[in-house]
N, C-alpha and C positions, 0 to 999 in steps of 0.2 A: 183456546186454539186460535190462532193470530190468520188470518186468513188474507193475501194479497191476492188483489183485482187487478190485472192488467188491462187497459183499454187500448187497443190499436186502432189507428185511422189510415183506410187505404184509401189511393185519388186512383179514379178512372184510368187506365189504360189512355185514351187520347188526351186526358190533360196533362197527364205525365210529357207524352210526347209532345205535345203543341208545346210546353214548358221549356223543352231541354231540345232535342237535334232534331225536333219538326219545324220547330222556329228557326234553329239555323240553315235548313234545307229552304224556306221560305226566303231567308234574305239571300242565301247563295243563290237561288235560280233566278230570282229578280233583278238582281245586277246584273247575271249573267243576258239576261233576255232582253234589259235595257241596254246591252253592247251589242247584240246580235240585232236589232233589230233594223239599222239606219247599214251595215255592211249588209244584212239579206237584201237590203231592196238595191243594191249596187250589184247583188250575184244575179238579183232577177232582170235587172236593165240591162244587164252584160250579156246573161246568156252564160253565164257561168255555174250552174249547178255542180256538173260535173268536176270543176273544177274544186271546190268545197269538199265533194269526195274524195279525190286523189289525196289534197292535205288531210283531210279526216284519217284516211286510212294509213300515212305515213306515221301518226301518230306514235301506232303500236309499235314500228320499228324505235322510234323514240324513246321509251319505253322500254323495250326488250336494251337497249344501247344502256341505258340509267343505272337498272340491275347488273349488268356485266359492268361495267364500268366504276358502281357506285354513286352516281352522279344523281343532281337534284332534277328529280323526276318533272316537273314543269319547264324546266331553263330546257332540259334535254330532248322534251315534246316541241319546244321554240324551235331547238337549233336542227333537228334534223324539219321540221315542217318548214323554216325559211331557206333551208341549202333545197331542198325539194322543190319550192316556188321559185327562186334563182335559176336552178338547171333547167326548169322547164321553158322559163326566159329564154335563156340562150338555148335551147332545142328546136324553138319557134324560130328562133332570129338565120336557124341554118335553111330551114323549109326544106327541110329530108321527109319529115312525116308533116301531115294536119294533123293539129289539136287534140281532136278527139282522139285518133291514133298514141300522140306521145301522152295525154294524159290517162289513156287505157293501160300504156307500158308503165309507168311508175306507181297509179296507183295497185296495180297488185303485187306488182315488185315488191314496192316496201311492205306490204301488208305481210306476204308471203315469207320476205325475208325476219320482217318482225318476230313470226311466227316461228322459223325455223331458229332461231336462234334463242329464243323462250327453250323450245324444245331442247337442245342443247344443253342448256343449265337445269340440269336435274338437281343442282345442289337448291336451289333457288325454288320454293312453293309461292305460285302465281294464280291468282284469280281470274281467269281472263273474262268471265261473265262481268264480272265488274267493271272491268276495262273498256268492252263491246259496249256493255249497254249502260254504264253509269252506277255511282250508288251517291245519290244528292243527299242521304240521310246517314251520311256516315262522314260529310264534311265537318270541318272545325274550323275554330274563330280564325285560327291564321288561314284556314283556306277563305275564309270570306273575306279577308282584309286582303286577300291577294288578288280573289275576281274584282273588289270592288274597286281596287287600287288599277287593278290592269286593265278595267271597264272605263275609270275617268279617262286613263290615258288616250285610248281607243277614240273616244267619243272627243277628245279635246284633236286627235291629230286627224278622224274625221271631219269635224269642223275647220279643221286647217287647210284641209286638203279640199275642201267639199267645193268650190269652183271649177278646179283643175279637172275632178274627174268626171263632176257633172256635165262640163262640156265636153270632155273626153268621151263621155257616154255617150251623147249625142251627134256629137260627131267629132269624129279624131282630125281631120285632116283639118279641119278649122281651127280646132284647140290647140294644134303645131303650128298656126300661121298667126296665132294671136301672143305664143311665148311663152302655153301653158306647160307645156313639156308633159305633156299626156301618158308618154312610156315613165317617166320618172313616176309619176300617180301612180299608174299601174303597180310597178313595185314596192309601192310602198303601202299601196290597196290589198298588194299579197301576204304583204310579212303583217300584216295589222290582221289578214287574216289569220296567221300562224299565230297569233299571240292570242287570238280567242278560241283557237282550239287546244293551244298550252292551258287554259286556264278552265274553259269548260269539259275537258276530258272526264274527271270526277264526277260532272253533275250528268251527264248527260250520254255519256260513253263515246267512243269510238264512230260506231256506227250510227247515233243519231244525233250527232252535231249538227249535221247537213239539214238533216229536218228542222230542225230549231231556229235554222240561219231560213229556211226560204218560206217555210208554213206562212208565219206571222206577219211576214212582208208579201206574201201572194193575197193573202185578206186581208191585210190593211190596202194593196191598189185596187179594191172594190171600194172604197169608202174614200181616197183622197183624191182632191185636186191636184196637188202642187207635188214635189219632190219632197220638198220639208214637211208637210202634214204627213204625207206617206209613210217619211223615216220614224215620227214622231209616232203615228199611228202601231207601229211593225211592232217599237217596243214595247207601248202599251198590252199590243193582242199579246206581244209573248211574253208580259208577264203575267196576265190572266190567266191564260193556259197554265204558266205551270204553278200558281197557287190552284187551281182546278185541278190539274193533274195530281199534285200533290193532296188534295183533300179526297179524292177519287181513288188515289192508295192507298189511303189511311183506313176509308171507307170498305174498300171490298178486299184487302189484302193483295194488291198489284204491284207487278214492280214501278219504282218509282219511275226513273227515268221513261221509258215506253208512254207510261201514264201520264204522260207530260206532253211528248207528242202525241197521242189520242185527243188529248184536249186539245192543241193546237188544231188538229185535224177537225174535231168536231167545230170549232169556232170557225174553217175556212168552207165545212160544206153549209152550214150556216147561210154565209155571206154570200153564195152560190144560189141563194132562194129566190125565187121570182118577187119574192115584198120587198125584198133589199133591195137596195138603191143602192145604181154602181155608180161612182162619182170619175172615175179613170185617171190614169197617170199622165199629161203631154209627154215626160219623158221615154215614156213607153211607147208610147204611141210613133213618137220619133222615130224612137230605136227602131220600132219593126217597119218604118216606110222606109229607113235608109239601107237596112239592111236588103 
């Protein structure tokens, strides 16, 4: 009697993953967190949080437009998030409403309209948990060659721009007497924003974009001097975070994106500790005497 032995070898559960789409959730969130980090520290010298949420939340109308339309789901999160940052432009330039006003009307507008129009397309099965809150483990190589491609960009036209708006930031009415054209910066600090929320949607979701963009840069201005250490610092902490967040969901079964900001969170109440040493921002500092 001929008798065959079959011998199988199983791999752990986490080597599987850190193998295959935990390593790619790894390099997706690091690009992504090396683009957001040098634009958060520009939302927090601005005073633009809010602002970060209105475009976050246009998103989903982006989105919902893709599906009905057919259209490529990132170009289509661009175009409705830059006509969003444009119209708010010209919304300011009328002085009918303040700011917070006209950014309170568009971001639930589009969110809402997002919504109602998902709704509508019953032919159409939508994830919207995914959309809200991210799914960083379920990217692929072309989405990493998209963040990491739309992250050089990012970071080369913030570099390009990084005089203009620095003194914009500190002070506008100087930066227009010197021939910086500080409103031109502006817009183009807006649509650079729409291109990191076209591309971080996936990783990150809808809803916690914003946290991504300001966490990382609110705990790096405890530790820098300069503007440039600061930027430098933002993207650092937010790529810590989300390899920590990332291993923190692998660990306890969390989702991932949340688990991302948790981490960033824990790394900013951290920095909050009477041992840490705040080193502060001048640009900050500025901002809030002129203001």
């Amino acid at each position: 009697m001929n008798m065959t032995i079959m011998i199988t070898t199983t791999m752990p559960r986490e080597s599987v993953m850190f193998d295959d789409f935990f390593l790619r959730a790894v390099l997706a969130g690091v690009g992504l967190a090396l683009t957001t980090g040098p634009l958060g520290c520009f939302i927090i010298w601005r005073r633009m949080a809010y602002f970060g949420d209105t475009i976050s939340h246009s998103a989903l109308l982006g989105v919902a437009l893709s599906l009905l339309f057919q259209l490529n789901l990132t170009l289509s999160v661009f175009a409705v998030a830059a006509l969003v940052s444009i119209l708010l432009l010209l919304l300011q330039r009328r002085q009918a409403l303040s700011a917070d006003a006209l950014l309170g009307i568009l971001s639930h507008a589009t969110l809402a309209i997002g919504l109602v129009i998902v709704a509508f397309m019953s032919w159409v099965r939508i994830d919207l948990i995914a959309f809200l809150f991210g799914d960083i483990l379920a990217v692929s190589q072309s989405d990493i060659a998209v963040i990491w491609s739309g992250g050089i960009f990012v970071l080369a036209a913030i570099a390009w721009l990084w005089r203009p708006l620095l003194a914009s930031t500190v002070n506008p009415e100087l930066a227009e007497a010197e021939g910086l054209r500080p409103e031109r910066a502006r817009l183009f600090f807006m649509l650079l924003m729409a291109v990191v929320i076209a591309i971080a949607m996936k990783i990150v979701g809808i809803l916690l974009i914003t946290a991504l963009l300001i966490i990382p840069a609110a705990t790096a201005r405890r530790f820098a001097a300069t503007p440039e250490t600061m930027a430098v610092f933002a993207s650092l902490l937010g790529a810590v975070a989300v390899v920590g967040g990332l291993f923190g969901s692998l660990r306890y079964d969390t989702p991932s994106g949340p688990s991302i900001v948790v981490a960033a969170l824990v790394l900013f109440v951290i920095s909050l500790l009477p041992l840490v040493r705040r080193a502060g921002t001048p640009v900050a500092q500025q901002r809030g005497q002129s203001s």
